[in-house]
C-alpha positions as CSV (number, residue, x, y, z in Angstrom):
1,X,127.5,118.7,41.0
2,X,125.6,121.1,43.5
3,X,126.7,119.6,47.4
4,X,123.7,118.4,49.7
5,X,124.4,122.1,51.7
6,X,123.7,123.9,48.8
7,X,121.0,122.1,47.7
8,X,119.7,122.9,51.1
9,X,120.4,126.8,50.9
10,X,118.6,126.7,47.2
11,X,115.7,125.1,48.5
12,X,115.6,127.9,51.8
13,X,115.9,130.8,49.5
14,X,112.8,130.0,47.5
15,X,110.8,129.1,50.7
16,X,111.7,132.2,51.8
17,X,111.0,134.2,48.2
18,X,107.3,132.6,48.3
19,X,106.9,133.8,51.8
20,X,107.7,137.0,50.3
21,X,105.2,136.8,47.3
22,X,102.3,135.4,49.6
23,X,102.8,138.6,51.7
24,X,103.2,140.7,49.3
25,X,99.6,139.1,47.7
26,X,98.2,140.0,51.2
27,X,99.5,143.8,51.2
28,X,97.8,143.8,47.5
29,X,94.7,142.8,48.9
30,X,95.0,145.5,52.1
31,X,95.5,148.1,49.8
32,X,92.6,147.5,47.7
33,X,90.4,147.0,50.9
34,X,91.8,150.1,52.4
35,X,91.4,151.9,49.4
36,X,87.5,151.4,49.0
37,X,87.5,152.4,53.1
38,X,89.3,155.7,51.8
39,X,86.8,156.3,49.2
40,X,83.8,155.8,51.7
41,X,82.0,153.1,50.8
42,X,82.2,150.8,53.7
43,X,81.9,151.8,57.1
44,X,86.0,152.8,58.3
45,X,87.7,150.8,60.9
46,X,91.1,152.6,61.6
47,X,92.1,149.8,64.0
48,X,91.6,147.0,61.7
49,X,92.5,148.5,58.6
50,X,96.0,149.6,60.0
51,X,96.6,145.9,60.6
52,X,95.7,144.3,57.8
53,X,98.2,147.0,56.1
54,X,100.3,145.8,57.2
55,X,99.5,142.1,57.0
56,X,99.9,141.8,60.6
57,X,103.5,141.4,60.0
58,X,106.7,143.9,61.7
59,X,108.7,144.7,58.6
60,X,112.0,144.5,60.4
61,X,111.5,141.1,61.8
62,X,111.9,139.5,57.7
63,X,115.1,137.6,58.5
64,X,116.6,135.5,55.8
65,X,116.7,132.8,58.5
66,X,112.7,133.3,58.1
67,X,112.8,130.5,55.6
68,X,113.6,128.2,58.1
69,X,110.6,128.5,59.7
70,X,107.3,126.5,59.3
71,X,104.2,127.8,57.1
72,X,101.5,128.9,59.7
73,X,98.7,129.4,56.9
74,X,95.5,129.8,59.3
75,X,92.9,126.8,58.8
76,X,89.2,127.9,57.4
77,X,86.3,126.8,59.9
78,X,83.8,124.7,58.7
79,X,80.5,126.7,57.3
80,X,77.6,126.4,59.9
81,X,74.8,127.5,57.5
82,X,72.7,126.8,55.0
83,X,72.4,127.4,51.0
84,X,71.2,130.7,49.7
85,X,67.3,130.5,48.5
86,X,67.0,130.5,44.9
87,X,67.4,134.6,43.4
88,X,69.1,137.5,43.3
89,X,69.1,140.9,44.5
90,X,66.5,143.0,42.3
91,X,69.3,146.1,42.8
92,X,66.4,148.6,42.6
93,X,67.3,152.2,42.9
94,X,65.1,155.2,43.4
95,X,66.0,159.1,43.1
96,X,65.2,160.3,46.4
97,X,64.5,159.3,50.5
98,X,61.3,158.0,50.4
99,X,58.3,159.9,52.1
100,X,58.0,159.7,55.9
101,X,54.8,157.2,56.3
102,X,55.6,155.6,59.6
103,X,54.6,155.9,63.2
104,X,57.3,157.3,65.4
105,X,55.0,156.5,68.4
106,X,55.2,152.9,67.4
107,X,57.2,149.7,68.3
108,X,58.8,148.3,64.8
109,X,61.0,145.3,64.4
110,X,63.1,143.8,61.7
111,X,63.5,140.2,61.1
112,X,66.4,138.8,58.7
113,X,66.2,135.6,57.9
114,X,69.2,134.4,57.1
115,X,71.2,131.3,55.8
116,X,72.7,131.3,59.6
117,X,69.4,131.5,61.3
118,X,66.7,134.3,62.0
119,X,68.2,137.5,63.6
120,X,65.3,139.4,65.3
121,X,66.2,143.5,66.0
122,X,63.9,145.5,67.8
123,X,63.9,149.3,65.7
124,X,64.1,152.5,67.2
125,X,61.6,154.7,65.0
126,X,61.2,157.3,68.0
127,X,65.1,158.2,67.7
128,X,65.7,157.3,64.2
129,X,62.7,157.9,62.5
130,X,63.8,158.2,58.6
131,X,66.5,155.5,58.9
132,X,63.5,152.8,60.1
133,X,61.2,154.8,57.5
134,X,63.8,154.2,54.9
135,X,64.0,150.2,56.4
136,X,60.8,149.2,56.0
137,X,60.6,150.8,52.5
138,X,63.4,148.7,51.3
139,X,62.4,146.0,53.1
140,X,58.6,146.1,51.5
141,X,60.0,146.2,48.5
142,X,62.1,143.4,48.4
143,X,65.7,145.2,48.4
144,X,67.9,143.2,50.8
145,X,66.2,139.9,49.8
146,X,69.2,137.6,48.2
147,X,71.9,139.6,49.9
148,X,74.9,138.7,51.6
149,X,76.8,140.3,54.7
150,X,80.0,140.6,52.9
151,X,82.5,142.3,55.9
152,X,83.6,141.1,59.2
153,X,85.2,142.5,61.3
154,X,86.7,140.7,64.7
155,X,90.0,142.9,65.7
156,X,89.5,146.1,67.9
157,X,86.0,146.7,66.1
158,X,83.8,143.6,66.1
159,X,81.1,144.1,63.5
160,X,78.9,142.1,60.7
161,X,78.6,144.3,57.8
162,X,75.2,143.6,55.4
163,X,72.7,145.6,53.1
164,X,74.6,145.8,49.8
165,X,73.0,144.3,46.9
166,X,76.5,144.4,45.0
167,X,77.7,142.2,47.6
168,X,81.0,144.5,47.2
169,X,80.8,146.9,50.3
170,X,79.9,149.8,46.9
171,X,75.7,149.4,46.8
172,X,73.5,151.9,48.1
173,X,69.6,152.3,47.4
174,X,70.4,155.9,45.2
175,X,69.4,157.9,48.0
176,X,71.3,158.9,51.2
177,X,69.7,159.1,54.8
178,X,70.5,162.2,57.4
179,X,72.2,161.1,60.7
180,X,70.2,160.2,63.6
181,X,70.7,159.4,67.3
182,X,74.2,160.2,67.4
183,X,73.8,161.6,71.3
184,X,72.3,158.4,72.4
185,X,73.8,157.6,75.7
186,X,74.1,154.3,75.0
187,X,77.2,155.2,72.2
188,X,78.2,158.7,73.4
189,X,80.9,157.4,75.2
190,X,83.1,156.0,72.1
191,X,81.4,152.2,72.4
192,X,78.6,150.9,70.2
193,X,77.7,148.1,72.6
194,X,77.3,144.7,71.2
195,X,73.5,143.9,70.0
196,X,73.5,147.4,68.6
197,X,72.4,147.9,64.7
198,X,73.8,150.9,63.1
199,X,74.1,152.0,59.8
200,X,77.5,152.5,57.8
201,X,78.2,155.3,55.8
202,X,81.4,157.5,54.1
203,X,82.6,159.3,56.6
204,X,80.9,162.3,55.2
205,X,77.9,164.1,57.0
206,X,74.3,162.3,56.0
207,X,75.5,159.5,53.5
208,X,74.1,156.5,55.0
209,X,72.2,154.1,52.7
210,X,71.3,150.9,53.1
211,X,74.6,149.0,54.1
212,X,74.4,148.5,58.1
213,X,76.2,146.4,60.4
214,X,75.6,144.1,63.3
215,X,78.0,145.1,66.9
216,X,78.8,141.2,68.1
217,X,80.8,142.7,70.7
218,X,81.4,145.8,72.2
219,X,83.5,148.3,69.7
220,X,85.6,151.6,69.8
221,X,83.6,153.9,67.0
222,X,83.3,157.5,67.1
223,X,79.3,158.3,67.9
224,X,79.5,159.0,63.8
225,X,77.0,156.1,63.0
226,X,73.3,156.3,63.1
227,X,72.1,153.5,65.9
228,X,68.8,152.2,64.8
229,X,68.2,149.0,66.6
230,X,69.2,146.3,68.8
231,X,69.6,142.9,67.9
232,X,67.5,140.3,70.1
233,X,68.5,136.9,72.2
234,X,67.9,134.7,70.0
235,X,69.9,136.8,67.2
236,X,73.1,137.1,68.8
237,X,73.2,133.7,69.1
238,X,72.9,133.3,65.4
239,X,76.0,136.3,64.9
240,X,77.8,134.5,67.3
241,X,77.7,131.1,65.5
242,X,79.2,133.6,62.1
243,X,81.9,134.6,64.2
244,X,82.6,131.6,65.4
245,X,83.2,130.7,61.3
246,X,86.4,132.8,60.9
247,X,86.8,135.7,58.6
248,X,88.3,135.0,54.9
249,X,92.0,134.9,54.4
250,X,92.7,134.4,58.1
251,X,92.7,138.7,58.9
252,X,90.8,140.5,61.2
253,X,88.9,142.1,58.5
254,X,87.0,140.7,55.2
255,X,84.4,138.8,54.0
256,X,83.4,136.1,56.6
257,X,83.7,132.3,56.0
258,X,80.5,131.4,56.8
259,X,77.6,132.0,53.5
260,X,75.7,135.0,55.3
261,X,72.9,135.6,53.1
262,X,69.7,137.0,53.6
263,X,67.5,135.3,52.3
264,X,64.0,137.7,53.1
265,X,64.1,140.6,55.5
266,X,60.6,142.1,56.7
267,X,59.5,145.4,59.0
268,X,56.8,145.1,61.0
269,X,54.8,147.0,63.9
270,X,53.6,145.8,66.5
């Protein structure tokens, strides 16, 4: 007959072995997320990426007495937008940057409208002239319509990741875009300022495509990431109300809980 004090011991070692499997779940995932950073098709955050590693946790403090302790699984926030509009991504590729047709001299803006709300960002075609070019091409021809922002990013760099038709952090247009801007003052200093639009990219020299992200507060990058824009008012209001939502899984880093979907994104001058 097993005694109440082993019962109690049985009972605290497999608590404490699926502790061990859910961490071990979570280092799977880190090394799969970390491994698509490494092969550069998301933009790299060392900071985060180092934490989720290592699941946030300090190897060396897994005592056995561990098991004695209560779960502290992190609670998902309630979703503040709205169902996707009916489609899909058309996931339309093309050979080559398209041909340089805009007006550098001229004030262009982007407007996403999103699930969350509308986010308005004011584009900087005199400084970044074939990364707006390639923008309003896309956006003419329907390629970010039916998209979601699938990263975000809230630890040490604080960013809302979007433009990948695969939804997977691995979709690009086909072509790749040269770096731009990367002495503007406003980022030379190591900080992409919240509000600023950027683009991601591989690491490598000139491999930006169409994946972007959106600073919702001031961030530690190296000036490696083509700024392009600068998100209005009104529109950090609507990345604020994302944040607010939590990131999945409870890390610093992954897709966020709140359905970010674009749902029609148009460049204008004007």
């Amino acid at each position: 007959m097993v005694s109440s004090e082993q019962r109690r011991k049985q009972l605290a070692r497999e608590k404490f072995q699926r502790q061990l499997e859910r961490r071990a779940r979570a280092r799977r995932r880190a090394r799969i997320r970390n491994a698509a950073i490494a092969a550069g098709v998301v933009l790299a955050v060392g900071a985060v990426s180092a934490y989720a590693a290592t699941g946030g946790l300090n190897g060396d403090e897994e005592k056995e007495n561990a098991a004695d302790k209560p779960s502290n699984e992190p609670s998902k926030a309630p979703d503040p937008c709205d169902k996707p509009a009916e489609g899909k991504p058309n996931g339309k590729q093309w050979k080559k940057e398209p041909k340089l047709t805009i007006d550098k001299s001229a004030a262009y803006a982007m407007t996403l409208k999103t699930t969350c709300g509308d986010i308005g960002i004011q584009l900087d075609a005199e400084n970044a002239p074939h990364t707006v070019n390639s923008f309003k091409f896309l956006a003419d021809e329907g390629f970010f319509d039916h998209t979601s922002c699938h990263r975000l990013t809230t630890g040490g760099v604080a960013v809302l990741q979007c433009g990948d038709p695969t939804g997977k952090g691995t979709g690009d247009p086909g072509y790749t875009l040269p770096d731009e801007n990367l002495k503007d003052p406003k980022v030379k200093g190591g900080v992409y300022p919240a509000g600023t639009v950027a683009m991601a990219n591989t690491g490598q020299k000139d491999s930006g495509g169409s994946q972007f992200f959106l600073v919702h507060k001031d961030s530690k990058l190296p000036a490696t990431y083509t700024p392009f824009g600068t998100v209005s008012d009104s529109g950090m209001k609507v990345l604020k109300k994302i944040v607010g939502a939590g990131v999945g899984g409870g890390t610093p880093d992954g897709p966020p809980n709140a359905t970010v979907v674009i749902d029609k994104a148009t460049v204008k001058a004007g």
